[in-house]
MIMI-471360 format. One record per residue (C-alpha): residue in three letters; x negated, y, z negated. Coordinates in steps of 0.2 Angstrom, whole numbers, m for minus. Example, Ala and Ser with C-alpha at 12.3 -4.5 7.8 and 13.67 -1.06 7.14 Angstrom:
% residues 2
Ala m62 m22 m39
Ser m68 m5 m36
***
This chain:
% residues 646
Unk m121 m120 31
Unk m128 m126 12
Unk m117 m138 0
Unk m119 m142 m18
Unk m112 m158 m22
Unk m111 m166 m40
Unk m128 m158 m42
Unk m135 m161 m56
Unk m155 m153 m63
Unk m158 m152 m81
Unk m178 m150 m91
Unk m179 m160 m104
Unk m163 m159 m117
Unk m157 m145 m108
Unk m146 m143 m95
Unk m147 m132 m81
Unk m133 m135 m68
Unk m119 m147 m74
Unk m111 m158 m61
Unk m111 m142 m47
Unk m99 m140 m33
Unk m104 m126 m23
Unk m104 m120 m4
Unk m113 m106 6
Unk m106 m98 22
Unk m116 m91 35
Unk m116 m74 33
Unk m113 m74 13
Unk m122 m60 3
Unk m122 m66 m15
Unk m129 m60 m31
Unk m134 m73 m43
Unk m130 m66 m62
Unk m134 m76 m79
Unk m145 m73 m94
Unk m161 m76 m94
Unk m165 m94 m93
Unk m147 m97 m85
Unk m155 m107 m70
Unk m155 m92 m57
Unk m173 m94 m51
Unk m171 m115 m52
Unk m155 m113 m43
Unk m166 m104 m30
Unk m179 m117 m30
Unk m167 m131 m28
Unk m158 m123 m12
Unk m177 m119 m4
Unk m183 m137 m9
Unk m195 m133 m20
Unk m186 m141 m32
Unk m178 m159 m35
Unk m159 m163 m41
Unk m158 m175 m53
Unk m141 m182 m47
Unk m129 m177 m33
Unk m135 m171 m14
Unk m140 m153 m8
Unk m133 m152 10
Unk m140 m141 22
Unk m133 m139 40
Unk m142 m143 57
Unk m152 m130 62
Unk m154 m121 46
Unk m169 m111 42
Unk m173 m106 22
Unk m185 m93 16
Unk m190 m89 0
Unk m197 m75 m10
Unk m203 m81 m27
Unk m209 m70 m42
Unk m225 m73 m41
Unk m240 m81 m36
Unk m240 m74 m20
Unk m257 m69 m13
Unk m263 m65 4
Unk m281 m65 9
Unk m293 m68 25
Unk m284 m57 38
Unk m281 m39 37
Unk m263 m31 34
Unk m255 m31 53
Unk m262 m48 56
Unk m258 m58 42
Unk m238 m50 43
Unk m240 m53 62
Unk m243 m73 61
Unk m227 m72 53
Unk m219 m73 70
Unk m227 m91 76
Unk m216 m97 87
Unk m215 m79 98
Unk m234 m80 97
Unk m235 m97 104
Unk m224 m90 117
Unk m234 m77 121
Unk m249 m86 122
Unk m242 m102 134
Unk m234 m82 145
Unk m253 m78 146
Unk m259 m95 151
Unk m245 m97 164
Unk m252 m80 168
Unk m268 m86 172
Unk m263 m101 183
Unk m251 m91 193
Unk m265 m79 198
Unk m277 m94 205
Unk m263 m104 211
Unk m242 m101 212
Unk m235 m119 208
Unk m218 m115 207
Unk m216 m126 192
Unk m226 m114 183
Unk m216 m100 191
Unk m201 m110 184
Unk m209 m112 167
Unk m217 m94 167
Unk m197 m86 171
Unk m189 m96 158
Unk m203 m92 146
Unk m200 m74 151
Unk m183 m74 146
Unk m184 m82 129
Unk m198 m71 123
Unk m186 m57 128
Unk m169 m65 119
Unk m182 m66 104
Unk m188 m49 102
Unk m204 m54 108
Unk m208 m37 119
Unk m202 m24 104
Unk m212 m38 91
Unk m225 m25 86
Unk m214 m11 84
Unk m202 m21 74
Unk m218 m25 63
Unk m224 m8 60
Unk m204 m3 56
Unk m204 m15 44
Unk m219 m12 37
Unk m215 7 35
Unk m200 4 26
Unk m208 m7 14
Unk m220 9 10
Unk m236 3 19
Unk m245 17 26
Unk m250 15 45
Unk m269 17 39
Unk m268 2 29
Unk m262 m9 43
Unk m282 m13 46
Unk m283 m14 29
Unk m291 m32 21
Unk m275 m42 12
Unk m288 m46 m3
Unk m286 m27 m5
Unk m268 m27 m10
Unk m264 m28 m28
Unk m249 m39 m35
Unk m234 m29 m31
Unk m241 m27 m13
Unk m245 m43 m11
Unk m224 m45 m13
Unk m224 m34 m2
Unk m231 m42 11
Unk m222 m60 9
Unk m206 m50 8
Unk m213 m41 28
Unk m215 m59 32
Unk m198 m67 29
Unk m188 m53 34
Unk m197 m54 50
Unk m196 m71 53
Unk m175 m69 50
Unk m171 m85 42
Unk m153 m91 44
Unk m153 m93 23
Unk m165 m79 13
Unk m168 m84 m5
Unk m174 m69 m15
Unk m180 m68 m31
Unk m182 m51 m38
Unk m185 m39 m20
Unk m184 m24 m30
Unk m197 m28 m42
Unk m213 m15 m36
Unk m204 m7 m26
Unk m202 12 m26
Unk m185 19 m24
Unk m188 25 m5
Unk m193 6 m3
Unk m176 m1 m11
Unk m168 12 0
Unk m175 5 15
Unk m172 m14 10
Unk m154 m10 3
Unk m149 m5 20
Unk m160 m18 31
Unk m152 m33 20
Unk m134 m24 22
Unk m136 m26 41
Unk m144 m42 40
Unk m135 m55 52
Unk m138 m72 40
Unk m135 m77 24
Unk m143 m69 9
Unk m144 m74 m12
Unk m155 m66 m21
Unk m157 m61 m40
Unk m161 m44 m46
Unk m158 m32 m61
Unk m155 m17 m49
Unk m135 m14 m52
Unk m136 0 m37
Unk m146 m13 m28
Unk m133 m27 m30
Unk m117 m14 m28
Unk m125 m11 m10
Unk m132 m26 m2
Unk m119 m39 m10
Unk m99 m44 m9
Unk m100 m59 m18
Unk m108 m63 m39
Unk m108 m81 m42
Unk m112 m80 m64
Unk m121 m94 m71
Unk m118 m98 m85
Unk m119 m119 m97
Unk m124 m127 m81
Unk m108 m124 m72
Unk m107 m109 m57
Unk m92 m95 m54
Unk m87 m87 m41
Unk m82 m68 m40
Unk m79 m59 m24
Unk m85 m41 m24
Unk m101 m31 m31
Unk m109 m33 m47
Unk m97 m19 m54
Unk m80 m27 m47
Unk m88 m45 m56
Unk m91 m33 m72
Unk m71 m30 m74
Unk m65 m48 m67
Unk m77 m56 m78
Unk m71 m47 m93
Unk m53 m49 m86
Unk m55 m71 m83
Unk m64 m71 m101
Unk m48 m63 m107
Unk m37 m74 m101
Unk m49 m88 m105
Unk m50 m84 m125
Unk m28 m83 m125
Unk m27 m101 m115
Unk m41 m107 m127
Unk m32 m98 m142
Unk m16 m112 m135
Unk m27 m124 m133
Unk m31 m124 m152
Unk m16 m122 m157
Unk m8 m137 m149
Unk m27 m148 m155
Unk m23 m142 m173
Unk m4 m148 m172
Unk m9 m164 m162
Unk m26 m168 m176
Unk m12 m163 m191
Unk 4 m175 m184
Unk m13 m189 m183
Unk m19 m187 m201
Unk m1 m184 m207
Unk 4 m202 m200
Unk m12 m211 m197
Unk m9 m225 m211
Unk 11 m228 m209
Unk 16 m240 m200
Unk 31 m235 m192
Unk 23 m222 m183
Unk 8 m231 m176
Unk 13 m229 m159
Unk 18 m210 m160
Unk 1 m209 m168
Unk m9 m219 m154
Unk 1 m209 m142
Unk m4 m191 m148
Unk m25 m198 m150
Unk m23 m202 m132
Unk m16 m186 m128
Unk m30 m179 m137
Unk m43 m191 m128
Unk m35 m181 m113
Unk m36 m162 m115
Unk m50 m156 m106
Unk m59 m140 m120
Unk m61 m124 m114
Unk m78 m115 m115
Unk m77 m98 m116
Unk m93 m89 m110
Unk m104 m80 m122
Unk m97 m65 m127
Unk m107 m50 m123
Unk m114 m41 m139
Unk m110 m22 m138
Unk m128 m18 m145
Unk m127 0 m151
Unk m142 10 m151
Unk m145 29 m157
Unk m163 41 m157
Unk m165 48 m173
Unk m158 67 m173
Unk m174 78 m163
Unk m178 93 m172
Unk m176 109 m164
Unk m189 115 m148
Unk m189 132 m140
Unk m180 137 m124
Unk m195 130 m114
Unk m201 113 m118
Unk m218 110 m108
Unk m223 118 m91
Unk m238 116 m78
Unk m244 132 m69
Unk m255 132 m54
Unk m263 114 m58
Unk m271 104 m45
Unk m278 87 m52
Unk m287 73 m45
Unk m299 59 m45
Unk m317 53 m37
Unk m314 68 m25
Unk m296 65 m20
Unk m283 75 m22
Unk m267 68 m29
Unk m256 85 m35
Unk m261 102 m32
Unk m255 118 m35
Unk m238 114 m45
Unk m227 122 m55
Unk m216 114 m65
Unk m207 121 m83
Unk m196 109 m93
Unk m183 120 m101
Unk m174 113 m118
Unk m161 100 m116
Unk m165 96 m97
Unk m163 79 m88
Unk m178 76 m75
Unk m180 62 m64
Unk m198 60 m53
Unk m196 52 m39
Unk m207 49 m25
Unk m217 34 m16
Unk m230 25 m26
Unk m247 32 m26
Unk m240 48 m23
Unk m243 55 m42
Unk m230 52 m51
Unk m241 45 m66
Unk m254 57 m64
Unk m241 73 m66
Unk m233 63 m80
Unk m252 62 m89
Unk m255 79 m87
Unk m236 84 m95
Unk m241 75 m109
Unk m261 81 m112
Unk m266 63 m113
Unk m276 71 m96
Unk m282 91 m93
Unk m279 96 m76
Unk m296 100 m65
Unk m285 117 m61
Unk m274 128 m69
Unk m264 127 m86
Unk m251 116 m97
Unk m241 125 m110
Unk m232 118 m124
Unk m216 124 m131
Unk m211 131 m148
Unk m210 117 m160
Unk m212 104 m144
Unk m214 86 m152
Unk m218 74 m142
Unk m216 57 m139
Unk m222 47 m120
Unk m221 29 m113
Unk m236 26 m102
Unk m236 10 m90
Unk m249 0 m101
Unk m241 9 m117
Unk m241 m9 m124
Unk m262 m7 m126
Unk m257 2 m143
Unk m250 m13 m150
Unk m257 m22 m165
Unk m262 m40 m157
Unk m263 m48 m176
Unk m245 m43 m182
Unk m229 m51 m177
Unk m215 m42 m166
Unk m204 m38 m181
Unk m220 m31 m193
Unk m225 m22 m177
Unk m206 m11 m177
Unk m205 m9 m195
Unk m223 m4 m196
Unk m220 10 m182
Unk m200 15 m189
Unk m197 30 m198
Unk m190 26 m215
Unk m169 29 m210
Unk m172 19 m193
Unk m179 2 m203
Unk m161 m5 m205
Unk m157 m2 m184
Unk m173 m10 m179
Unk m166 m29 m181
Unk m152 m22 m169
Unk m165 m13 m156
Unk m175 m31 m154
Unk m160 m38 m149
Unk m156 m24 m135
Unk m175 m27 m129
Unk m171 m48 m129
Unk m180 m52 m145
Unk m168 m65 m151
Unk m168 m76 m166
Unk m187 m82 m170
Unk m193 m71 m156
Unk m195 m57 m168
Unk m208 m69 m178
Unk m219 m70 m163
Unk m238 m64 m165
Unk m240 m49 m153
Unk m255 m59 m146
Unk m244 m74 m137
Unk m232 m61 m129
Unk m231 m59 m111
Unk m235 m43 m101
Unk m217 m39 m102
Unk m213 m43 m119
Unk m226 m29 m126
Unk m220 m18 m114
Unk m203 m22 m121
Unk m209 m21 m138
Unk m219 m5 m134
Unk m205 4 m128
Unk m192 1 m143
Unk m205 5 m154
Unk m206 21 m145
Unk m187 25 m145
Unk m188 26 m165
Unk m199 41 m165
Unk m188 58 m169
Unk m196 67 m154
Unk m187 82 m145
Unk m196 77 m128
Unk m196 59 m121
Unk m210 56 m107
Unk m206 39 m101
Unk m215 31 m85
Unk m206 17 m78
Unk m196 13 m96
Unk m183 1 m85
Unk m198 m10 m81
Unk m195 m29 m85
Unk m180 m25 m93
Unk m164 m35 m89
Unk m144 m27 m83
Unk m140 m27 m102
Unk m156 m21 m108
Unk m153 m5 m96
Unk m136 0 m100
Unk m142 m1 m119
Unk m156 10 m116
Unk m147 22 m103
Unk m132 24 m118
Unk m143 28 m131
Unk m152 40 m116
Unk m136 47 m112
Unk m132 53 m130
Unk m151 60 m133
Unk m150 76 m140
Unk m168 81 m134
Unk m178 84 m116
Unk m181 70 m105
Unk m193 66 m90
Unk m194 50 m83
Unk m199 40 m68
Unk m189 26 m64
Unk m187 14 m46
Unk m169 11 m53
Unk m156 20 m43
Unk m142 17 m54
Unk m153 23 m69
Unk m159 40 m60
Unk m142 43 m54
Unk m134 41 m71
Unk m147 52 m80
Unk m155 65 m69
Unk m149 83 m68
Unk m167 88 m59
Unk m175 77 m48
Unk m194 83 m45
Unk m200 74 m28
Unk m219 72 m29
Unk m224 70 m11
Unk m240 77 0
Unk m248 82 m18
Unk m233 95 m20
Unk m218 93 m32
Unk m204 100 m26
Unk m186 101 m37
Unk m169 99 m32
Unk m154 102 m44
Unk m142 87 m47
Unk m145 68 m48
Unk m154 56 m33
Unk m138 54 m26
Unk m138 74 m22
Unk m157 75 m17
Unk m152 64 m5
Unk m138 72 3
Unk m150 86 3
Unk m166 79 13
Unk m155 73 23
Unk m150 89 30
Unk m131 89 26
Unk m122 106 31
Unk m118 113 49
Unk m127 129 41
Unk m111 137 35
Unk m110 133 16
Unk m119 143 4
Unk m140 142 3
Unk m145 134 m9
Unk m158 139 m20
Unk m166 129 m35
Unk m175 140 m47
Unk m188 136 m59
Unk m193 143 m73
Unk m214 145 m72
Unk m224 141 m88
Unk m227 160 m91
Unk m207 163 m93
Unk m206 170 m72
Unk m193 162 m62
Unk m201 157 m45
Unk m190 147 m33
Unk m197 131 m27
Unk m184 127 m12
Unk m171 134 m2
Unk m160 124 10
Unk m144 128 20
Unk m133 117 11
Unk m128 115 m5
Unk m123 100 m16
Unk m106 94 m18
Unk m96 96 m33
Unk m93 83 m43
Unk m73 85 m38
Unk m79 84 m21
Unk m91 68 m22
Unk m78 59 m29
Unk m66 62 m14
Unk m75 58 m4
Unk m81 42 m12
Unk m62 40 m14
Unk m60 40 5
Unk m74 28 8
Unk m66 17 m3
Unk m50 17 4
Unk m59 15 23
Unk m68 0 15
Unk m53 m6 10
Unk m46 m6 26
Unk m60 m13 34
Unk m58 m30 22
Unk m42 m32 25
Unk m43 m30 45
Unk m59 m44 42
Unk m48 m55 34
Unk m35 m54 46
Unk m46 m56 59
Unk m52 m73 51
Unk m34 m78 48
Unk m30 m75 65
Unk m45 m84 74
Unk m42 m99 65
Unk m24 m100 67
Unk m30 m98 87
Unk m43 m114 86
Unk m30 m124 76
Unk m17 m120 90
Unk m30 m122 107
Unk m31 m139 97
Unk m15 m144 99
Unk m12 m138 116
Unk m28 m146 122
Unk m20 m165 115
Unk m17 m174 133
Unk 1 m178 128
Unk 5 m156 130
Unk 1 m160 149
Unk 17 m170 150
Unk 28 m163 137
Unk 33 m144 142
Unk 45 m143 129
Unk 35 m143 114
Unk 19 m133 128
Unk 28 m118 130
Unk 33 m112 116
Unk 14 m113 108
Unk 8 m104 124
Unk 20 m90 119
Unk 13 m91 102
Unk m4 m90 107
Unk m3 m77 118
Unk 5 m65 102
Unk m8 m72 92
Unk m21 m67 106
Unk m13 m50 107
Unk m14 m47 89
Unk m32 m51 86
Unk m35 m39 101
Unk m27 m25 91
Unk m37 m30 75
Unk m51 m30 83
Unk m50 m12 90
Unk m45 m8 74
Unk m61 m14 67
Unk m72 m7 79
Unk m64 11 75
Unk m64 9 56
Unk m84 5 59
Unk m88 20 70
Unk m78 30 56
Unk m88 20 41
Unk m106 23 53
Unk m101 44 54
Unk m97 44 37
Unk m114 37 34
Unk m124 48 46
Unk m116 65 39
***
């Protein structure tokens, strides 16, 4: 459906695609991976039109339709919510109105062109969805985490990560065969990425987008392409399958360039050994040439195994910090009340819940930067403290530069590892000699949050810490997580981050917070109802901030073992597995039947039974065969579809 050819798109000296063959099926789902500054968001420019080659053709087939979610500078405004998602659908509006005017006509004077026109209008506006159009709307507009009382609501009134929200409605309602997106998950909450991961997993066209989600891009795509010194690569599978091929092609790569080298350094010695005797001018000529020929291996950057650890915490009490009885709120609205929440020693606690739900506020009140209108916060023995807000980068010093900033703020053993932590946090090179004053919203958040991770606190706050961080910025800061000695609370939209991390979630919902025992992956399982009512209750208890135990909820189900989630992940594997292959077979087979009704539909078959029959034969075992793959398929999706219900 799209075609690269020869592209070429460069800005200035450098070069962002190289001479670029690429293709794009119809139903492709692909993940576009690169450092930053690859050309992931140019690539998506070029392929909407935003964005001119500078050699070659982009190639779009007939009928195509393209829709593209940039990173910014979207805004909204003029129309309240509903409307302005609603005009997304033009066409099916257009149709709707010429439905009404026919309507009109018909009811002073039945032409039967009208009636002929007002039928066939009929059934189009059906085809398209246009009679379950406004439940499809609110649908998506639910998913995305807009509250149906804000569907009157002004657009204007929307800040920046709603207002993506919004353009992200308006695309997916308006379906386009090729949906270009750049960053979906960014603002959104992580019963919002649920919601989208499974829409675009369904979603019956094309898809490429860019994200630093790894959960996200293990669900939604089965296709990375990697760029990386202008040129593209392909890799079938998810981001964590590309992960291992990658390293397993660079491999391979580095021992055919090590040959490479070998046989350039024997060639460039036998040329200087002989270049001025003239008996062996031509052997010489002939090894230059053979030189001119050899076509050098790039190897791709390899990947820096940036190593960070927190400074050993000093010893706390058994209970860390707790909240008893505390309702808090603001300008007579109430956003938590009556919770109860004690963080024992050692403990892994993710909150989680939709924006504007309170996640902010509760982490605020654990961390006394507010006191709550009602009831108490306790501090443990010996609790030292250290907490990432979401404008922590305020603190910073706008008249020092990024590396004075870190040293200034480093204890005196953590200055030789702060070098080393820039680069986790992408300060590279003269980066580091920036003034704090020309960085970017993201870069002091960056820069903020490393300078935080030096502190030799027992309990970490940190409120959206993954924040415009990149796939390798996370796994550095989730390693050095995972080997934290102290007592962590976070809040992160990251699914792979809270799964990875969290031995507590705390849902804050309908200004309670309520805990469940295990990672998200578990909480899930858990709202979700699993059990037929026969496994053990399960009761999560917590301990209150004066030392009782009061249990905060009871279900009848229980989490799975860790034994038992991987079974079972092991058996979904092994049914996807299936399902591919049966795909595969399927396309085989339908092309070979295409190939073959060719053949027998050439006029000369009509006269020649000899060479007729037999490819009727065959036809009809290939016909029989794609049957029973078919079936096949539909069975291994009802299985896959239960799997995912229960």
């Amino acid at each position: 459906m799209l075609q690269l050819k020869d592209v070429v798109k460069q800005f200035a000296d450098q070069v962002v695609l190289r001479h670029v063959d690429w293709h794009v099926r119809p139903t492709d789902r692909i993940g576009l991976c690169g450092e930053n500054g690859a050309g992931k968001t140019t690539l998506l420019r070029l392929l909407f039109g935003q964005s001119d080659v500078d050699a070659g053709k982009v190639q779009l087939a007939r009928g195509t339709t393209i829709g593209y979610l940039p990173q910014e500078g979207l805004e909204h405004s003029g129309r309240d919510l509903f409307t302005e998602v609603r005009s997304a659908l033009e066409e099916l509006l257009a149709v709707e109105a010429e439905l009404k005017q026919l309507e009109g006509q018909i009811s002073r004077e039945a032409e039967e062109s009208d009636l002929d026109r007002y039928s066939e209008l009929q059934e189009i506006f059906r085809q398209r969805g246009g009679y379950t159009m406004e439940a499809e709307i609110g649908r998506v507009l639910k998913g995305l985490g807009f509250a149906e009382e804000d569907w009157g609501k002004p657009c204007e009134q929307f800040s920046g990560g709603w207002q993506m929200r919004i353009a992200l409605a308006k695309l997916l309602l308006q379906k386009p065969n090729l949906l270009l997106l750049d960053e979906p998950t960014n603002h959104l909450d992580l019963p919002a990425r649920d919601w989208l991961e499974g829409y675009l997993s369904a979603y019956p066209y094309a898809v490429i987008l860019v994200s630093h989600d790894r959960f996200f891009l293990d669900q939604v795509v089965s296709r990375i392409v990697e760029i990386w010194h202008g040129k593209l690569t392909d890799y079938p599978g998810n981001y964590s399958r590309y992960l291992a091929a990658r390293d397993e092609r660079v491999a391979a790569l580095r021992e055919t360039k090590r040959r490479q080298d070998e046989e350039v350094a024997r060639l460039e010695s036998f040329i200087n050994k002989f270049r001025y005797n003239a008996n062996k001018a031509a052997l010489v000529q002939s090894r230059v040439k053979m030189l001119e020929k050899i076509e050098r291996i790039e190897l791709p950057p390899e990947r820096k195994k940036i190593g960070f650890s927190f400074p050993a915490p000093p010893k706390s009490g058994q209970l860390s910090i707790g909240l008893s009885g505390v309702a808090h709120g603001y300008e007579n609205k109430t956003v938590v009340e009556d919770v109860d929440l004690s963080v024992a020693r050692g403990e892994r606690i993710a909150l989680v819940g939709a924006n504007g739900a309170g996640k902010s506020t509760l982490m605020r009140l654990l961390a006394g930067v507010e006191a709550p209108l009602q009831g108490e916060r306790e501090e443990g023995h010996n609790m030292v403290m250290a907490y990432f807000a979401q404008d922590q980068a305020r603190t910073l010093d706008a008249k020092l530069t990024v590396l004075e900033q870190i040293t200034k703020a480093a204890p005196f053993d953590m200055v030789p590892k702060v070098r080393n932590l820039l680069g986790a946090f992408l300060f590279h090179g003269d980066d580091v000699h920036k003034r704090v004053s020309v960085l970017s919203g993201g870069e002091r958040n960056r820069l903020a949050l490393a300078i935080l991770l030096l502190e030799p606190a027992n309990l970490l706050l940190l409120d959206e810490p993954t924040n415009h961080l990149d796939l390798t910025s996370k796994e550095v800061l989730l390693n050095a997580l995972k080997g934290y000695q102290g007592t962590l609370v976070f809040v992160s939209h990251d699914r792979y981050f809270v799964d990875a991390l969290a031995g507590r979630v705390v849902e804050v919902a309908g200004q309670r917070a309520t805990s469940y025992l295990g990672n998200y992956e578990d909480f899930l399982r858990v709202k979700s109802g699993e059990g037929d009512g026969s496994h053990s209750s399960l009761r999560v208890e917590q301990t209150g901030a004066k030392g009782t135990s009061a249990p905060v909820q009871s279900k009848t189900c229980r989490v799975l073992s860790h034994e038992e989630r991987k079974a079972t992940r092991r058996e979904e594997q092994k049914r996807q597995k299936k399902l591919t292959q049966v795909e595969e077979r399927i396309e085989v087979l339908e092309q070979e039947l295409t190939e073959l009704t060719t053949e027998m539909q050439d006029p000369a078959m009509a006269v020649d039974h000899a060479r007729l029959s037999p490819l009727i034969e065959k036809h009809s075992l290939l016909q029989e065969e794609l049957d029973g793959c078919m079936e096949r398929w539909e069975t291994l999706q009802e299985v896959i579809a239960e799997g995912e219900v229960s």
